[in-house]
N, C-alpha and C positions, 0 to 999 in steps of 0.2 A: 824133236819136233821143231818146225820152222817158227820164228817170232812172229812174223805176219803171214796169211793168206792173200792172195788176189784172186779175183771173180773177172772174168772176162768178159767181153760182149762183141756181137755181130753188128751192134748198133747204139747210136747214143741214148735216142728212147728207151731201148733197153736198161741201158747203165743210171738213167735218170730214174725208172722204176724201181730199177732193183735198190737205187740210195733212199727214195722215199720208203718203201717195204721195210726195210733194213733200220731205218729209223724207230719208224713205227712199235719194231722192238726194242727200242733203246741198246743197239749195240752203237758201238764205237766206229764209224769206219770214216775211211776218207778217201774223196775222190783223188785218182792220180793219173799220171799219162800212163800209157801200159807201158811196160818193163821192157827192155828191147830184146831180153832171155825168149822174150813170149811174143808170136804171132797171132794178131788178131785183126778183124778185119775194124776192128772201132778203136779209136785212139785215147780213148778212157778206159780205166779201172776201179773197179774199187777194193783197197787195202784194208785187213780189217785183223784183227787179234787171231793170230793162229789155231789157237786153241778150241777156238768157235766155227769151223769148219763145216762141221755136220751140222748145226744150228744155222748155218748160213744157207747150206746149198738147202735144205728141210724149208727153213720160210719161200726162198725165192720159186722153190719148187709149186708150195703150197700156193704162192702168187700167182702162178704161172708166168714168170719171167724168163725169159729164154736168154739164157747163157752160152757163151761160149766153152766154159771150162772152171773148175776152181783150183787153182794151184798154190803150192808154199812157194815162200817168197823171201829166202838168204840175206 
């Protein structure tokens, strides 16, 4: 299992929603530039405890926050 996750985005409104959501449940995450591994069309990420993956994409889903992707992150 990878140490961190990253959550993609098409947009920064996106990535702004999904760190407020994300808060909201008291995880842990942090905004970052995306990873150059990964193509996306928005220049933010956000990094967050690998282990919480399905916890992650489960809230942003229930938000309706529209993601690019969630990937592990080496």
């Amino acid at each position: 299992m990878s140490k961190y996750g990253v959550v993609l985005f098409h947009t920064t409104s996106s990535a702004m929603r999904a760190e407020k959501t994300l808060k909201q449940h008291s995880l842990e995450i942090k905004m970052i530039p995306t990873p150059r591994q990964f193509s996306s069309d928005c220049g933010i990420a956000l990094r967050f405890d690998g282990r919480l993956a399905g916890s992650v994409g489960e809230f942003l889903e229930e938000a309706r926050v529209e993601i690019a992707g969630i990937h592990p992150l080496d």
